[in-house]
C-alpha positions as a printed Julia matrix, in Angstrom:
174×3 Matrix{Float64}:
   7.4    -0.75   17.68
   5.6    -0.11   14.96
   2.5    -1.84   12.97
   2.43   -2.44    9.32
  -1.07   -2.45    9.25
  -2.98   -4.51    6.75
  -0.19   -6.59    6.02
   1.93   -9.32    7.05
   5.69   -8.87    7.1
   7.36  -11.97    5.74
  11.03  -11.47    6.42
  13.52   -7.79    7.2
  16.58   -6.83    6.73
  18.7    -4.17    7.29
  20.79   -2.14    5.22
  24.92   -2.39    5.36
  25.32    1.12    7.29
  21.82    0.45    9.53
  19.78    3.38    8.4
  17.09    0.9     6.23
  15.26   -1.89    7.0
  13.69   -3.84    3.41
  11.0    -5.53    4.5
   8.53   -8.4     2.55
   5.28   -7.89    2.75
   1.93   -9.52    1.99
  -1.27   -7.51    2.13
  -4.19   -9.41    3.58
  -6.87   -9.8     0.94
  -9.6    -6.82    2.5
 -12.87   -9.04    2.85
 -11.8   -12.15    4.86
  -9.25   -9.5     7.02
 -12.68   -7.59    7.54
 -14.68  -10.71    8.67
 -11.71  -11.35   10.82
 -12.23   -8.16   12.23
 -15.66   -8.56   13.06
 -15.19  -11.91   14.56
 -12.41  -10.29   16.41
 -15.18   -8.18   18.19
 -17.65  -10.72   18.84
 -14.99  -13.02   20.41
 -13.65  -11.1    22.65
 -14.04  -10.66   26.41
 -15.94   -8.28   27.9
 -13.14   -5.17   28.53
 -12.58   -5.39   24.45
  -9.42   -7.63   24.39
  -8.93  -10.9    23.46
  -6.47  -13.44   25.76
  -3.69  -14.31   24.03
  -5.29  -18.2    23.76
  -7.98  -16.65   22.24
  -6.04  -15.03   19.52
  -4.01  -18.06   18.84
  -7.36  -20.3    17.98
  -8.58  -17.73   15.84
  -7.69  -18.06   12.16
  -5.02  -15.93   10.28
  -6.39  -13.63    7.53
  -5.85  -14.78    3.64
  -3.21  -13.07    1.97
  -3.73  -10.41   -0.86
  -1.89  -12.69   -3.75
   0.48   -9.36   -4.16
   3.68   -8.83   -2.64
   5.19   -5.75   -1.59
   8.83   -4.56   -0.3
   8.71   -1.63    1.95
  11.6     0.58    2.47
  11.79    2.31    6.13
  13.66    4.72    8.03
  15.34    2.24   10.47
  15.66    5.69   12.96
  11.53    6.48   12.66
  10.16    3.22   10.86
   8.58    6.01    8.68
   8.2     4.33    5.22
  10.33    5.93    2.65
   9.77    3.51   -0.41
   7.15    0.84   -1.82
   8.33   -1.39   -4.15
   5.21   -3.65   -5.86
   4.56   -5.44   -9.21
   5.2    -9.07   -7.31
   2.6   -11.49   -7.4
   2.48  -14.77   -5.17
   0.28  -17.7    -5.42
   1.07  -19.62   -2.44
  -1.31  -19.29    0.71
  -1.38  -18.15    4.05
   0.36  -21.42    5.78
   3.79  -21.23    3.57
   3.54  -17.75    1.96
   6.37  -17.27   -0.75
   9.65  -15.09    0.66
  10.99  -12.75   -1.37
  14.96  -12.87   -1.09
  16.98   -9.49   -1.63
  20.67   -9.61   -1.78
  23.03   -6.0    -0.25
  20.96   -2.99   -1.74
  21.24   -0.06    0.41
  24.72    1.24   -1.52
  23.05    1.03   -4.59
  20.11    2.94   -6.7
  18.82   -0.25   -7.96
  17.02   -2.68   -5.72
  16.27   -6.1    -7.24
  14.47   -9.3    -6.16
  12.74  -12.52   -7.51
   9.05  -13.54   -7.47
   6.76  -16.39   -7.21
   5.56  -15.46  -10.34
   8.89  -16.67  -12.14
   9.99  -13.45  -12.88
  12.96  -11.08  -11.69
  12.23   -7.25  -10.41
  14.42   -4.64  -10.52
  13.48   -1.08   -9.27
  15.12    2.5    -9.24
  15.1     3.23   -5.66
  15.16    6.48   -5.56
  12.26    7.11   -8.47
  10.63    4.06   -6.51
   9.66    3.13  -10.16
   9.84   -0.74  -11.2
  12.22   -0.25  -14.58
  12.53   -3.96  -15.73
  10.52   -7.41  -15.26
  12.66   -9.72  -16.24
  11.94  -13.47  -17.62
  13.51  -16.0   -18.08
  13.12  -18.4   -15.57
  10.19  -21.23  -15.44
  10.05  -21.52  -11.82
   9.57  -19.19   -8.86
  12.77  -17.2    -8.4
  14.18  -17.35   -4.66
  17.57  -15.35   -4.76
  19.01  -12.61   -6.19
  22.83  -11.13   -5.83
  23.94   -8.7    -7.23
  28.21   -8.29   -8.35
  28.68   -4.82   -7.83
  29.96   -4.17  -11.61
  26.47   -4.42  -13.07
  25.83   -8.06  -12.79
  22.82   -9.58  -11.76
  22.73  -13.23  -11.02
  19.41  -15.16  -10.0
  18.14  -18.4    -8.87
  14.95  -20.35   -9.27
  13.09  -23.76   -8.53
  13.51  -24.56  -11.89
  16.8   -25.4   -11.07
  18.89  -22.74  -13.21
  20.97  -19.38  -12.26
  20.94  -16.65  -14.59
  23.84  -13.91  -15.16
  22.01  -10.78  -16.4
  23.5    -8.05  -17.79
  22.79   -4.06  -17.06
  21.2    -2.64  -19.96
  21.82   -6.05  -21.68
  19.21   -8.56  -23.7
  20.67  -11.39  -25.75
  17.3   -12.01  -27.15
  16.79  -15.05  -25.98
  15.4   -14.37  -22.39
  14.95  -10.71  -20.79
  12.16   -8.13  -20.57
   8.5    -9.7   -20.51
């Protein structure tokens, strides 16, 4: 077991031979986490711990409106990548999942965003290298071909094909 600290973990997955686990993350935004904290202290019983009842009536912290993928060591849940640059709008009751298709074979890691755009990183740089638009929705998939092919989907209702290294001008880097 291990915590993720200031941060709520949104969905995992692991990677095709089991050594990774990709998970999404929203950081709580610092000053209502912090008056959580203190009203954590003030609430609780008298030997420092809270019931679990007690816990359960307390509200959840906001959410930081950034997103986050974090790469760990599925043997020492050490974290061995952090992969930023997404940006969610949606709050703390239905936060915004970001969807990752098979990655762990590959240097490039790619997913969508609230924020209507597309995200693909260098893994082992741990550098974003392209934001790509071209939806008008949030994007909820992505799936990648294996030959260089990048396909996503959005709430606007559309899938696009991209191509590595590839811009027909119309759509692409923003």
């Amino acid at each position: 077991v291990r915590s993720m600290g200031e941060r709520v973990v949104l969905s995992a997955r692991w990677s095709s031979g089991g050594d990774l686990i990709l998970l999404n993350t929203r950081p709580y935004a610092h000053s209502s986490h912090q008056q959580q904290g203190n009203s954590t202290a003030s609430g609780s019983r008298a030997g420092g711990t809270s019931s679990f009842e007690d816990m359960l009536l307390r509200p959840a912290p906001d959410l930081s409106t950034s997103m986050e993928l974090l790469l760990l060591d599925s043997r020492t849940l050490d974290t061995v990548g952090l992969f930023d640059g997404h940006f969610a709008f949606t709050t703390k009751e239905s936060p915004f999942l970001i969807f990752t298709d098979e990655w762990a074979d590959s240097d490039f890691l790619a997913s969508g965003g609230e924020d209507h755009r597309v995200y693909v990183w260098h893994r082992r740089h741990k550098r974003l290298i392209r934001r790509l638009c071209g939806h008008t929705e949030p994007v909820n998939a992505v799936s990648w071909n294996g030959a260089g092919l990048l396909a996503s989907a959005s709430d606007d209702h559309s899938i696009i094909v991209w191509a590595a290294g590839g811009d027909d001008g119309h759509r692409g880097r923003c």
